[in-house]
MARKE-911482 format. One line per field, with one value per atom (N, C-alpha, C, O): atom name; residue number from 1; z, x, y. Coordinates in pm, 1 decimal, always signed. Layout:
// residues N
atom = (CA, ...)
nr = (NUM, ...)
z = (Z, ...)
x = (X, ...)
y = (Y, ...)
// end
This chain:
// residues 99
atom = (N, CA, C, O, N, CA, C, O, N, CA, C, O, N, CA, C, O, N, CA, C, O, N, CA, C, O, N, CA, C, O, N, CA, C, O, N, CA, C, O, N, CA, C, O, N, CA, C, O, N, CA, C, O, N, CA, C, O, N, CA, C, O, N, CA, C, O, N, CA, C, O, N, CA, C, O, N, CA, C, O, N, CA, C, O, N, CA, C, O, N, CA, C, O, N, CA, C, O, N, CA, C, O, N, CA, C, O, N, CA, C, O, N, CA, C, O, N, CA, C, O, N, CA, C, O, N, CA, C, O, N, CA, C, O, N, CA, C, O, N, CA, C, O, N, CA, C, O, N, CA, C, O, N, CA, C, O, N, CA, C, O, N, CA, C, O, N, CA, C, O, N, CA, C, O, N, CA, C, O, N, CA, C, O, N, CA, C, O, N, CA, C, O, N, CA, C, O, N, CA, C, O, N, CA, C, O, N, CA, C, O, N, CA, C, O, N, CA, C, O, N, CA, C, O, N, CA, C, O, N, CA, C, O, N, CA, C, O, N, CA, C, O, N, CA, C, O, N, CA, C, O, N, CA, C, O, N, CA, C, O, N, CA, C, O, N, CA, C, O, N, CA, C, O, N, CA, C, O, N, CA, C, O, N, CA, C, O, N, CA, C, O, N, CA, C, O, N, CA, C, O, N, CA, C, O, N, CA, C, O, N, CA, C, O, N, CA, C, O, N, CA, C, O, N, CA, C, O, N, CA, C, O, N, CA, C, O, N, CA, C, O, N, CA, C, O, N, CA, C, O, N, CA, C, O, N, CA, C, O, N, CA, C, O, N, CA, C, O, N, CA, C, O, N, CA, C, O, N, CA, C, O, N, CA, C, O, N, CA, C, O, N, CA, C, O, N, CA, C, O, N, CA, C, O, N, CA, C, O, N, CA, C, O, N, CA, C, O, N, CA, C, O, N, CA, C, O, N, CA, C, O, N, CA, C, O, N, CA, C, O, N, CA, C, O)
nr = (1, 1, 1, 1, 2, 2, 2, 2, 3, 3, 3, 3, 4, 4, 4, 4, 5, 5, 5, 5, 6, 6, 6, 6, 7, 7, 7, 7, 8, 8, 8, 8, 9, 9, 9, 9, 10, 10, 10, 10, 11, 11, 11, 11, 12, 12, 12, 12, 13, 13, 13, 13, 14, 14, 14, 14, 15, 15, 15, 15, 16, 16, 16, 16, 17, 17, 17, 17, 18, 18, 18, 18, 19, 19, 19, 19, 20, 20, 20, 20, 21, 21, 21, 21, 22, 22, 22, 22, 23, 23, 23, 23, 24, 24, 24, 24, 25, 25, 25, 25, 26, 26, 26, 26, 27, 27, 27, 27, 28, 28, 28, 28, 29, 29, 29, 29, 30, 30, 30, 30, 31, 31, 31, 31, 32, 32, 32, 32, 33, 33, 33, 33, 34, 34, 34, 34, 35, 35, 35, 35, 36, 36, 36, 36, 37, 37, 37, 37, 38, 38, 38, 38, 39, 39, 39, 39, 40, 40, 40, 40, 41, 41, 41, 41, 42, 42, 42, 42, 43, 43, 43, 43, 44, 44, 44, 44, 45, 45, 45, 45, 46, 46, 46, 46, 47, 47, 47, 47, 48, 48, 48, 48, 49, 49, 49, 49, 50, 50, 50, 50, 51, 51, 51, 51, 52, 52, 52, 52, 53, 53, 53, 53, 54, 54, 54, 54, 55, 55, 55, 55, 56, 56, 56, 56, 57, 57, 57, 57, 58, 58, 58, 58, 59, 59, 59, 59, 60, 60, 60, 60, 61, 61, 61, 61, 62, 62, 62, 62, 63, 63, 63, 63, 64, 64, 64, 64, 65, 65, 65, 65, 66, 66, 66, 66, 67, 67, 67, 67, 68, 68, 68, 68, 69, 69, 69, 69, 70, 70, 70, 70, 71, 71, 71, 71, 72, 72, 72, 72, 73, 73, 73, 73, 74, 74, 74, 74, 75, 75, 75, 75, 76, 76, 76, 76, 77, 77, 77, 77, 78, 78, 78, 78, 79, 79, 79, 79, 80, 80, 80, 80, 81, 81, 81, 81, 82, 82, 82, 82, 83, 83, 83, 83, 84, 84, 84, 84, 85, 85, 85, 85, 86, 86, 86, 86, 87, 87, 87, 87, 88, 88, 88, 88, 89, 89, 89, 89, 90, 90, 90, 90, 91, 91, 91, 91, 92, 92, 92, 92, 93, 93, 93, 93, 94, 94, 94, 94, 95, 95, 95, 95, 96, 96, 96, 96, 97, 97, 97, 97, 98, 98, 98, 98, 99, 99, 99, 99)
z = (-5399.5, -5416.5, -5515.1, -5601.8, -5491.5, -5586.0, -5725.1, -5816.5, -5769.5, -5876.2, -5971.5, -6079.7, -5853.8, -5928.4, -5967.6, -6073.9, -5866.4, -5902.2, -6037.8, -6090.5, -6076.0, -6176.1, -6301.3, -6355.0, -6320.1, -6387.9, -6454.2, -6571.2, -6335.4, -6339.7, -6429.5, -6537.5, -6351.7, -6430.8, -6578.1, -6654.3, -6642.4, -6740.3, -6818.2, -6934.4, -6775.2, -6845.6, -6857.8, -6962.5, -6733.2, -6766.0, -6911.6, -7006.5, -6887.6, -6982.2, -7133.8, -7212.4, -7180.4, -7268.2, -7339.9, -7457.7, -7274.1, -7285.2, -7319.3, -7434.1, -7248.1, -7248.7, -7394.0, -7473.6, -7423.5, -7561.5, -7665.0, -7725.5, -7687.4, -7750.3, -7775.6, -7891.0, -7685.5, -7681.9, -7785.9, -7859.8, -7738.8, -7771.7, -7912.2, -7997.4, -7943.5, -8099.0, -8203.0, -8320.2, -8114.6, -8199.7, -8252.9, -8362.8, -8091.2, -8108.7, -8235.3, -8330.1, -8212.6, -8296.0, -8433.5, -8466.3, -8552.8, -8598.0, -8648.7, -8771.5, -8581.3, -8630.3, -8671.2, -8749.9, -8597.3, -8638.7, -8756.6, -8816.3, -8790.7, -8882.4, -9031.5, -9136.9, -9011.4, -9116.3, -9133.6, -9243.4, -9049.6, -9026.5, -9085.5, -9139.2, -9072.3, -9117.3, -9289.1, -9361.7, -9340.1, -9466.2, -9532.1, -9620.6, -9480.4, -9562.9, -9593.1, -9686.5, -9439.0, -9434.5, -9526.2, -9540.5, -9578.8, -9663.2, -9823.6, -9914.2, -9834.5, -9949.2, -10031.8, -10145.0, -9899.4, -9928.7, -9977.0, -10090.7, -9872.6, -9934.5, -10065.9, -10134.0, -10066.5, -10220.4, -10336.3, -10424.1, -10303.1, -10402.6, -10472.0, -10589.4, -10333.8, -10297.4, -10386.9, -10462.5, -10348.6, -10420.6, -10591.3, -10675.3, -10607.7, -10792.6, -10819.3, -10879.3, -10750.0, -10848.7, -10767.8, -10753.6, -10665.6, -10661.0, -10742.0, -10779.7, -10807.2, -10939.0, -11083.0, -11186.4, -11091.0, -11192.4, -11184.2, -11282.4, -11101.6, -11070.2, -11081.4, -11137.5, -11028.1, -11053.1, -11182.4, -11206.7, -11273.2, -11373.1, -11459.9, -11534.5, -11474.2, -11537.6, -11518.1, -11617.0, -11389.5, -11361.2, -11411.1, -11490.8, -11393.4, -11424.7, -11596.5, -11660.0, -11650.0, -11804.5, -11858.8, -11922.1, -11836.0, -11863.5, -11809.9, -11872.9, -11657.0, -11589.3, -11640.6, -11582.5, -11723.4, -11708.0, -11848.9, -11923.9, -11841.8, -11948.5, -12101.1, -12193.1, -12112.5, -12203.9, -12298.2, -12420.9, -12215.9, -12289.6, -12296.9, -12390.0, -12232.7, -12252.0, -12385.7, -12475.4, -12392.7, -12530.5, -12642.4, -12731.0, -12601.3, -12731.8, -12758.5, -12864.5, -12662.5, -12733.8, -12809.4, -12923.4, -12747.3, -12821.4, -12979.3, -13085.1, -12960.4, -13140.9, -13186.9, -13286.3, -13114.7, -13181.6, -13259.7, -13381.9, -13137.0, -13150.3, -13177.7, -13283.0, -13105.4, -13162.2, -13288.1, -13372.6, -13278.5, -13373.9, -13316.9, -13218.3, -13380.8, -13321.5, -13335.0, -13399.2, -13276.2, -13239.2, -13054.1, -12999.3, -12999.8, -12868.3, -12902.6, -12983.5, -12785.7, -12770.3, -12614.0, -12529.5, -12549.0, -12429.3, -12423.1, -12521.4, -12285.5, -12247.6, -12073.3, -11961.1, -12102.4, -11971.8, -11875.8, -11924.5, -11707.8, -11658.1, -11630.9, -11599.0, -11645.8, -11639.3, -11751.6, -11745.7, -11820.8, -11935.2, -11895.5, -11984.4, -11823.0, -11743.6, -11672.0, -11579.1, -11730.4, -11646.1, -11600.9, -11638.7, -11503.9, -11425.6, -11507.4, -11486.7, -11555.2, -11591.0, -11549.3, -11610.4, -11421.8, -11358.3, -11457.4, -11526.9, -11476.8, -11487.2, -11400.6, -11354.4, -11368.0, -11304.7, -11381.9, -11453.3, -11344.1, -11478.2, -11580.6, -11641.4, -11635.0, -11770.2, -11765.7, -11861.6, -11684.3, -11665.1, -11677.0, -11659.9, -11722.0, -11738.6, -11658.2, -11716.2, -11554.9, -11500.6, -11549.4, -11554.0, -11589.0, -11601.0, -11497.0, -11451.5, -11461.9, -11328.4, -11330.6, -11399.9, -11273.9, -11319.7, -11225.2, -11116.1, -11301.7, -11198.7, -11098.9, -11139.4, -10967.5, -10891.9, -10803.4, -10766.2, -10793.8, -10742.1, -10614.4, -10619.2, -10480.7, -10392.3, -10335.8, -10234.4)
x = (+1138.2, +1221.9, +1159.9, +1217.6, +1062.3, +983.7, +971.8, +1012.0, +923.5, +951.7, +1107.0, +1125.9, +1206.9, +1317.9, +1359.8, +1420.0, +1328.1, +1334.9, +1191.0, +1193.6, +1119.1, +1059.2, +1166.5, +1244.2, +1161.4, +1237.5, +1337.2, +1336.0, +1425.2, +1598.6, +1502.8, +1527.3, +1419.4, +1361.2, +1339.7, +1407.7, +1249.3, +1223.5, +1323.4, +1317.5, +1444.4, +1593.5, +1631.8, +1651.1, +1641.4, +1728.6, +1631.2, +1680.6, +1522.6, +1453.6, +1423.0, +1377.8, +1454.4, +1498.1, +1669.3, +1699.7, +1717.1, +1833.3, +1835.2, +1867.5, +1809.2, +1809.7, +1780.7, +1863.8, +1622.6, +1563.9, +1686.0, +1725.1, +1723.3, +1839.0, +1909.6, +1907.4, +1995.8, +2105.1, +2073.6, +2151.8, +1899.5, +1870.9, +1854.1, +1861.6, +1823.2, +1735.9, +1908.3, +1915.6, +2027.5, +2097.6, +2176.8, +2212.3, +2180.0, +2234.3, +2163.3, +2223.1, +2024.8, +1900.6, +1979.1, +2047.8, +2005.5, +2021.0, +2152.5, +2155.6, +2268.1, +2399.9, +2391.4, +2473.4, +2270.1, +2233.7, +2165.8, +2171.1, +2107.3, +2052.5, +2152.7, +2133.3, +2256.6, +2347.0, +2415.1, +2468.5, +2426.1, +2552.7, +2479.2, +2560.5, +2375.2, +2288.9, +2249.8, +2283.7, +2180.3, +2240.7, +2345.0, +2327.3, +2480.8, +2597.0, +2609.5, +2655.2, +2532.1, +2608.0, +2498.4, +2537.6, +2381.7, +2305.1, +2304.6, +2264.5, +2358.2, +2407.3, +2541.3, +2557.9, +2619.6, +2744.6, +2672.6, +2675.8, +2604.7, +2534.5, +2433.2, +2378.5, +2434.9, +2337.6, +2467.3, +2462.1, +2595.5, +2657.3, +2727.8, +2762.8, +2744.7, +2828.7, +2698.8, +2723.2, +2571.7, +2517.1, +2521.1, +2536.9, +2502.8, +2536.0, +2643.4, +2653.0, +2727.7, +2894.3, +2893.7, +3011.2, +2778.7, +2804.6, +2719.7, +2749.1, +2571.0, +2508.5, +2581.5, +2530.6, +2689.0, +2735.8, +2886.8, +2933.3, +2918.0, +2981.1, +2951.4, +3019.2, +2859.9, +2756.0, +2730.4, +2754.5, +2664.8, +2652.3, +2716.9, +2679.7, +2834.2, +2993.3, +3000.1, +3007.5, +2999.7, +3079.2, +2983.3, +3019.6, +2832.5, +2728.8, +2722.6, +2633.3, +2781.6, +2770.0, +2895.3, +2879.6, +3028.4, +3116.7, +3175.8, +3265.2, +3124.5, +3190.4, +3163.6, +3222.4, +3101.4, +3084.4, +3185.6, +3225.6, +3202.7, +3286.4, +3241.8, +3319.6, +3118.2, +3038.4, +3042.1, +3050.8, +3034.0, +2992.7, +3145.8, +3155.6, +3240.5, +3404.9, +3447.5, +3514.8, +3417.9, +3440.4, +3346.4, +3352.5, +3223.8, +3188.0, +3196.3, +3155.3, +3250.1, +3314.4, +3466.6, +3502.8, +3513.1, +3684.5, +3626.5, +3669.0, +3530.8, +3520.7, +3406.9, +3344.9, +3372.2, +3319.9, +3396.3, +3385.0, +3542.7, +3582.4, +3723.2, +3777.8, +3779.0, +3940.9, +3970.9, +4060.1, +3902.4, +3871.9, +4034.7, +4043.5, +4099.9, +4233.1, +4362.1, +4467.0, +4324.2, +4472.9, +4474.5, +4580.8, +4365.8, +4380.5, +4421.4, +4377.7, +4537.6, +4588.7, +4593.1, +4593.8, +4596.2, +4597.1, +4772.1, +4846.1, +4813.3, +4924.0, +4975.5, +4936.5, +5046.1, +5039.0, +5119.8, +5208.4, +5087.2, +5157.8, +5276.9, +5337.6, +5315.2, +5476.7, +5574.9, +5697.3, +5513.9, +5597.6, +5568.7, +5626.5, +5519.0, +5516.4, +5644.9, +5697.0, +5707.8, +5797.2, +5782.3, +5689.6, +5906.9, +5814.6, +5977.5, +6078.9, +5988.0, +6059.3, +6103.3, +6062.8, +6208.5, +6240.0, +6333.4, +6397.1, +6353.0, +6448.1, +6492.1, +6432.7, +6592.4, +6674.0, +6788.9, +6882.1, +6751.2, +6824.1, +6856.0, +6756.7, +6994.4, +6998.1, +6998.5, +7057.2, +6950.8, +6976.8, +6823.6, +6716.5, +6890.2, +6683.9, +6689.9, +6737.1, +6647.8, +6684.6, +6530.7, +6443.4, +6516.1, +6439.0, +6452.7, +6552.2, +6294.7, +6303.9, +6168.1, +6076.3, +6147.2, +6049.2, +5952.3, +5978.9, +5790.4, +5706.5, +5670.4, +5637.3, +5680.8, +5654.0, +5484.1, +5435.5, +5438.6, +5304.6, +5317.0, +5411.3, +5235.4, +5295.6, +5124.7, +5114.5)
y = (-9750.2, -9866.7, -9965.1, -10030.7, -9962.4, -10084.0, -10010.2, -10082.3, -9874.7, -9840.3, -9884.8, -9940.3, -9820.9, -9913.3, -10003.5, -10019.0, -10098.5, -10290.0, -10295.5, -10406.7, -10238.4, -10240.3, -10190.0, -10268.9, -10114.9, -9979.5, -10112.6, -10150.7, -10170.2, -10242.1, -10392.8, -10446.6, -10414.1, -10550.9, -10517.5, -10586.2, -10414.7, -10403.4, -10369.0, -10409.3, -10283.6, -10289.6, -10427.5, -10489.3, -10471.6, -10618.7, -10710.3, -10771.2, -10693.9, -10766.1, -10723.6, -10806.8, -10564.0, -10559.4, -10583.1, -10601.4, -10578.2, -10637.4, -10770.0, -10800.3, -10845.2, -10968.2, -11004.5, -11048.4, -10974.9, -10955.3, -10897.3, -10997.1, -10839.8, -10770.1, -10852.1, -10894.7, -10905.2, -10964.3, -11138.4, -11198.2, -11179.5, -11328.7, -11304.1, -11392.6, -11140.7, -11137.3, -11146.2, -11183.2, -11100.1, -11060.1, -11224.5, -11267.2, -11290.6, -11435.3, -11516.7, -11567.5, -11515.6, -11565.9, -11515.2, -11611.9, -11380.8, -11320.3, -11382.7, -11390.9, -11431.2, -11387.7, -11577.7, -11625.2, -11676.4, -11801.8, -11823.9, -11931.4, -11735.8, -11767.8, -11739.3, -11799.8, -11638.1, -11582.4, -11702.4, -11717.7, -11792.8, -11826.1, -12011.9, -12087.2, -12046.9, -12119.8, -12113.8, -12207.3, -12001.8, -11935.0, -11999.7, -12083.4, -11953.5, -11947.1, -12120.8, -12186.8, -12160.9, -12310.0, -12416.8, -12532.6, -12383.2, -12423.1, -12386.6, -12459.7, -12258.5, -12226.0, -12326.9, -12372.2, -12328.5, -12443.1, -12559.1, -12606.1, -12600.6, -12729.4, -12724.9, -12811.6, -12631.3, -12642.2, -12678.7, -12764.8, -12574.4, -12573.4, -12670.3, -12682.3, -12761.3, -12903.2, -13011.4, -13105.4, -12961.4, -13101.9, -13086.4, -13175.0, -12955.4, -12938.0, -13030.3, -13137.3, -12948.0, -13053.8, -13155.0, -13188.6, -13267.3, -13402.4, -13450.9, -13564.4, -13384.0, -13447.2, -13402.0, -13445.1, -13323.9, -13331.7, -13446.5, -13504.3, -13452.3, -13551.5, -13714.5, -13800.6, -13723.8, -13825.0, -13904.7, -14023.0, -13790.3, -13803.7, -13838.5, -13929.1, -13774.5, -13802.8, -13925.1, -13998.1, -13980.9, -14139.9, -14199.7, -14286.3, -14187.1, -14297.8, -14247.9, -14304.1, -14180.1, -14186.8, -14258.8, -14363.2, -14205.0, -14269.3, -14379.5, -14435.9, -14436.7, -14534.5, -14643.3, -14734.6, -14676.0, -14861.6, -14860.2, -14771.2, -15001.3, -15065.9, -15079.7, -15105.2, -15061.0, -15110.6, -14975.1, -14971.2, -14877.7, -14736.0, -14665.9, -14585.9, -14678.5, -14638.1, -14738.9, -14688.1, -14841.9, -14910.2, -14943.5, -15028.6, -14816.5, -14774.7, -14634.6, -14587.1, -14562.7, -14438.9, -14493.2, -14463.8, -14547.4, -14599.2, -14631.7, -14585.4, -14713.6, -14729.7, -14659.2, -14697.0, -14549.1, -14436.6, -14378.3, -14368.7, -14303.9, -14175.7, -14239.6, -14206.8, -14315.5, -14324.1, -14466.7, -14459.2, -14554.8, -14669.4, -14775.1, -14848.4, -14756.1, -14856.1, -14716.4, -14720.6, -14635.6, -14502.4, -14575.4, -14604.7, -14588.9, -14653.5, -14826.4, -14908.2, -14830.7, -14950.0, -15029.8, -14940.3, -15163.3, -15208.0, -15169.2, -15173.2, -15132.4, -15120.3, -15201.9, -15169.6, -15281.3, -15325.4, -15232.4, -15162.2, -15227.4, -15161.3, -15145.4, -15043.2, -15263.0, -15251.1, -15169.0, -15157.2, -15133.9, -15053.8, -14922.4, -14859.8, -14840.1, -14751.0, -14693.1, -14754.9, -14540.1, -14569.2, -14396.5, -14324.9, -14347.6, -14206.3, -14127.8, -14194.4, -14054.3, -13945.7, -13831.6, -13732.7, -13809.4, -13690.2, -13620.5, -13699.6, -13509.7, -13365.2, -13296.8, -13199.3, -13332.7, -13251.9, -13152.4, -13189.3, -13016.2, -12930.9, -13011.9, -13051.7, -13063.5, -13089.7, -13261.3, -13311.2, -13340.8, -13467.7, -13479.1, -13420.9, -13604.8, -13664.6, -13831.4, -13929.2, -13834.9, -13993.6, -14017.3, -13930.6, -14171.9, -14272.0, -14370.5, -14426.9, -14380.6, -14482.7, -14584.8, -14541.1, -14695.1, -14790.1, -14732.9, -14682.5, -14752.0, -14732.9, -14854.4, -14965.9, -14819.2, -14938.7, -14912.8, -14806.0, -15024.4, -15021.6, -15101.6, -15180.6, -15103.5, -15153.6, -15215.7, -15284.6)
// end
């Protein structure tokens, strides 16, 4: 009898092992994928980044304008804005509204 309750213990306890190595195993894949994401996510938030902190300020958008376009760029106020649907052969014009 006691051989068996040995025998059943040392089954149950490789098992057990088994079962923790595979949980352990399918965590770590799954940890992986979810750090890989995050690697990929921080590239395009420092290229993102970068973009805004190169082109965002005011100073450097209106010295590319009189770099690159000189006076082809003009101020437009918003109200002359207007939204343009097509519907098959109809074209309605409608004001843009901001709320």
């Amino acid at each position: 009898m006691i051989k068996f309750f040995f025998t059943f213990l040392i089954l149950l306890l490789i098992f057990f092992t088994a079962f923790i190595k595979n949980s352990t195993k399918r965590i770590d894949d799954e940890i992986f994928v979810v750090k890989e994401n995050i690697r990929i996510l921080k590239k395009d938030f420092e290229n993102v980044k970068l973009e805004h902190n190169f082109l965002g300020s005011t100073e450097r958008l209106t010295e590319l304008k009189k770099l690159y376009f000189d006076d082809q760029l003009i101020k437009k106020n918003l109200k002359e804005f207007k939204i343009i649907h097509k519907i098959s052969d109809k074209i309605e014009i409608k004001q843009l509204r901001f709320f």
